[in-house]
C-alpha positions as CSV (number, residue, x, y, z in Angstrom):
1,X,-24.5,-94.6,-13.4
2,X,-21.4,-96.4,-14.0
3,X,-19.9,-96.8,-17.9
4,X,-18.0,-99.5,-19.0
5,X,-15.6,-98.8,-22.2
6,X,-14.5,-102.2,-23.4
7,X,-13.8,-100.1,-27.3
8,X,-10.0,-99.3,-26.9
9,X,-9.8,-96.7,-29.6
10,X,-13.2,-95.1,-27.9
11,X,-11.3,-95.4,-24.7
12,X,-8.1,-93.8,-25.5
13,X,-10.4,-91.4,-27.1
14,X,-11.6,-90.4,-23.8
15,X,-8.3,-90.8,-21.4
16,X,-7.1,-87.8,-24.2
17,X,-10.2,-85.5,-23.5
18,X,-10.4,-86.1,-20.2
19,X,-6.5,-85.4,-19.9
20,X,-7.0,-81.8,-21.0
21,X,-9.3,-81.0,-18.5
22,X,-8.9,-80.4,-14.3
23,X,-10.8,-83.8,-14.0
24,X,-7.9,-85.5,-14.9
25,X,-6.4,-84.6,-11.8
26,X,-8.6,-87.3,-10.1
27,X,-8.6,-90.2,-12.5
28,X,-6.5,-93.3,-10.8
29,X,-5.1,-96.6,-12.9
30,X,-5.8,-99.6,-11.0
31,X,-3.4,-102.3,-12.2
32,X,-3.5,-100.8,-16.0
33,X,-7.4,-100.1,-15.6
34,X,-8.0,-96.3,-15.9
35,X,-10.8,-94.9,-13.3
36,X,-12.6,-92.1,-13.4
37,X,-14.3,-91.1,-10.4
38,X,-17.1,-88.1,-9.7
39,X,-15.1,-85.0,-9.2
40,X,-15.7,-83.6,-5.8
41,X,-18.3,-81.2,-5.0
42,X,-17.4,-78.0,-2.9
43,X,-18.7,-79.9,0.5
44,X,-16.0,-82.1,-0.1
45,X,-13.6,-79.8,-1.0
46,X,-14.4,-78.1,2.5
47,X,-13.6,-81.5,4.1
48,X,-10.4,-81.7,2.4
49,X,-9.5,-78.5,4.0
50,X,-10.7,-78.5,7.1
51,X,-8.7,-81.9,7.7
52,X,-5.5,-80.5,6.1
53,X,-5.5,-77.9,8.5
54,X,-6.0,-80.0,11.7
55,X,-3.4,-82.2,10.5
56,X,-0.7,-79.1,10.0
57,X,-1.8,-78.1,13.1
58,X,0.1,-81.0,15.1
59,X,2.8,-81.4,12.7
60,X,6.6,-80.0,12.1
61,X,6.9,-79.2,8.3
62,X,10.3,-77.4,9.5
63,X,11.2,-80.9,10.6
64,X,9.8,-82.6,7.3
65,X,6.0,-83.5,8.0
66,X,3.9,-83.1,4.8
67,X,0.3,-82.8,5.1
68,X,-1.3,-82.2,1.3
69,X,-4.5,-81.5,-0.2
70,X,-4.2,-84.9,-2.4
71,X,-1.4,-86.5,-3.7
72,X,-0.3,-89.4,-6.3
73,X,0.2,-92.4,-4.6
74,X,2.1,-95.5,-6.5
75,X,4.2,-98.7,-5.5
76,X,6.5,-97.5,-9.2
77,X,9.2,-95.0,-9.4
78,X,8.9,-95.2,-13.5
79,X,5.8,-96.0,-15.4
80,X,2.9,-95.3,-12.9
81,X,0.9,-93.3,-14.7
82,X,-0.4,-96.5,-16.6
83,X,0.6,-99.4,-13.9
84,X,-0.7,-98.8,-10.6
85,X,-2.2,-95.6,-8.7
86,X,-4.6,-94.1,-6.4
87,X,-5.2,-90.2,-5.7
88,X,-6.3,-90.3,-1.8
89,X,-7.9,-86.9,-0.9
90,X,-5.7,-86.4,2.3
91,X,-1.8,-87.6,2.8
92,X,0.1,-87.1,5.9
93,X,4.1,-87.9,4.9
94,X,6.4,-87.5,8.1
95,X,9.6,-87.2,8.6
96,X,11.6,-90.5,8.3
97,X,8.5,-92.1,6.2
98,X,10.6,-94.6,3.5
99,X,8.7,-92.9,0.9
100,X,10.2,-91.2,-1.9
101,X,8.6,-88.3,-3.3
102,X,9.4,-88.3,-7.0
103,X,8.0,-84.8,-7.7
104,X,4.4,-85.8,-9.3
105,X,3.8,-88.7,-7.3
106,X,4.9,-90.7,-4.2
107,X,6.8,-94.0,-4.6
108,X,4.8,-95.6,-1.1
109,X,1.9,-95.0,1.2
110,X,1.2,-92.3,3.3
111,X,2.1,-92.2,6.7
112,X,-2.2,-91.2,7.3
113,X,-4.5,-91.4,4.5
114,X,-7.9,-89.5,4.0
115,X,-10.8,-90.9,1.3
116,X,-13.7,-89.0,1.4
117,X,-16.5,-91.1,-0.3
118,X,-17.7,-89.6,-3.8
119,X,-21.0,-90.6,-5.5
120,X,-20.9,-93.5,-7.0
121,X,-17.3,-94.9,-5.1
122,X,-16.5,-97.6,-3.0
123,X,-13.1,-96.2,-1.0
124,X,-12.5,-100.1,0.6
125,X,-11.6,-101.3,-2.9
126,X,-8.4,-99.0,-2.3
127,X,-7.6,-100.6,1.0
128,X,-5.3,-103.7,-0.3
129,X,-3.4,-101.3,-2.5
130,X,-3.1,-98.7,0.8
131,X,-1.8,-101.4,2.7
132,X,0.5,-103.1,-0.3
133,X,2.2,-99.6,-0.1
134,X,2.4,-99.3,3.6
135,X,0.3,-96.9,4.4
136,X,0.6,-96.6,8.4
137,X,-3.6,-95.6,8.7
138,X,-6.9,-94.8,6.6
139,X,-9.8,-92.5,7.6
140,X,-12.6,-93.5,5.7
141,X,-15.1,-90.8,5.7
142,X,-18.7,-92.3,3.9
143,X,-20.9,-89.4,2.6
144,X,-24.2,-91.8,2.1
145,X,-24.8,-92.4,4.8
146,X,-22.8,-90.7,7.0
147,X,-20.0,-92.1,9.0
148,X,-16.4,-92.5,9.6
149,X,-14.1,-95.5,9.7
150,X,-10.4,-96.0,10.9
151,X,-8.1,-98.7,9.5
152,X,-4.5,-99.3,10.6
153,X,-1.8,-101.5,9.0
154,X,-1.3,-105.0,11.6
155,X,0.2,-107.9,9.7
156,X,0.9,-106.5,6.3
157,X,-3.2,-105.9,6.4
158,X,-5.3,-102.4,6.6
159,X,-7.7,-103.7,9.5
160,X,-10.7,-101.6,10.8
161,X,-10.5,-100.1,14.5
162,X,-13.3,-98.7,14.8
163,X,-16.4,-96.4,13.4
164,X,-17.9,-93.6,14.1
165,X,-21.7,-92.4,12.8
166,X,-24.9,-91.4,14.1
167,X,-26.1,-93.8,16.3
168,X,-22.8,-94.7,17.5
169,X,-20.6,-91.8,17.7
170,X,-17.5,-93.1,19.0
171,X,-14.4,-91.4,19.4
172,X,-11.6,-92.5,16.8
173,X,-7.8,-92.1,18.1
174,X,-4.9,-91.3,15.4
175,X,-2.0,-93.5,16.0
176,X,-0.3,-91.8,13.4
177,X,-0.9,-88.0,14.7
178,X,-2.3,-86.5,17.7
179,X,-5.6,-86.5,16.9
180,X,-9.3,-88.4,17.4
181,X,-11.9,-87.7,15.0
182,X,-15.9,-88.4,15.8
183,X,-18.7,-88.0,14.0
184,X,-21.4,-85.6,15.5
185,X,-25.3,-84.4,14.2
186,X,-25.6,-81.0,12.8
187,X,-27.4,-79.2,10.2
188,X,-27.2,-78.9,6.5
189,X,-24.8,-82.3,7.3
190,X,-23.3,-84.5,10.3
191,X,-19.9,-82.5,11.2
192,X,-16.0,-84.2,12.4
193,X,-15.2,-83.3,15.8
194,X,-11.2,-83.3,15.3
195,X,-9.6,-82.7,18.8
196,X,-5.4,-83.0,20.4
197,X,-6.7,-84.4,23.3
198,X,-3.1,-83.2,25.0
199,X,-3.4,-79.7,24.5
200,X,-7.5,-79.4,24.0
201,X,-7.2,-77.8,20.9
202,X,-9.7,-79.1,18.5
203,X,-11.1,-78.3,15.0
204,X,-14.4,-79.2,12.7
205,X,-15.2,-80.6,9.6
């Protein structure tokens, strides 16, 4: 069910509230439009983990790589809590990325970026804001029904190279990092076969 809140008082009313709860911590601002998205469930918490630990697994934070659980992404250094920002569930930030991390958020995209598909949300609105902010690649991983999708920035643009679900379970290859990610049946839920085809290593989501 989606809510629109054209009533500014009742609106600001609401921002407040939902500012004093862990919620908040997920709410974007799309071009001065606050959004408030379903807050994660623990499946999806498990995702964001699972991928965070492949990902420090073939990077150097001694050398400056940053792989996060979520991060604050905006093309302001001043003013972006009401401008302009998206909360991707993944970030990758390497060493030499133009980026500059102002503390509570990130002034510029990601060198990888993760959205995991919540009820009710439609990641691909995001991707002309990923790719206005350079973000390098996006995993798009849908929930309903399953499957996984890989865009990478050609021409200013955040393009699709390929997908990965059920019927079609092709192997998806990082640019960015080391890594491929396909989509494979299991039970409860299809599972992300994350592999570094170099070394063999390989992890599940």
């Amino acid at each position: 069910m989606n809510v629109l809140v054209t009533d500014p008082e009742l609106a600001c009313r609401i921002i407040q509230a939902r500012a004093k709860t862990d919620g908040d911590r997920w709410t974007e601002v799309w071009n001065g439009v606050t959004v408030v998205p379903a807050l994660p469930n623990n499946d999806h918490q498990r995702l964001v983990m699972d991928l965070c630990y492949a990902g420090r697994g073939v990077t150097d934070p001694a050398a400056g790589d940053q792989v996060l659980p979520g991060a604050n992404v905006s093309n302001y250094a001043k003013g972006w809590r009401k401008r302009n920002y998206r909360c991707p569930d993944v970030v990758v930030y390497l060493a030499g990325n133009p980026a500059v991390d102002h503390g509570a958020h990130w002034q510029g995209g990601p060198d990888l970026a993760v959205e995991i598909q919540s009820p009710g949300e439609k990641p691909r609105r995001k991707l002309r804001f990923y790719a206005e902010v350079g973000t390098r690649e996006l995993l798009v991983i849908d929930r309903d029904p399953w499957a996984l999708e890989l865009y990478q920035l050609v021409g200013g643009k955040l393009v699709s190279v390929g997908r990965s679900d059920l019927a079609n379970p092709a192997v998806l290859a990082s640019t960015v990092l080391p890594l491929t990610f396909r989509l494979r049946d299991a039970r409860p839920r299809p599972v992300i076969d994350i592999a570094h085809p170099a070394t063999g290593q390989a992890w599940t989501a």
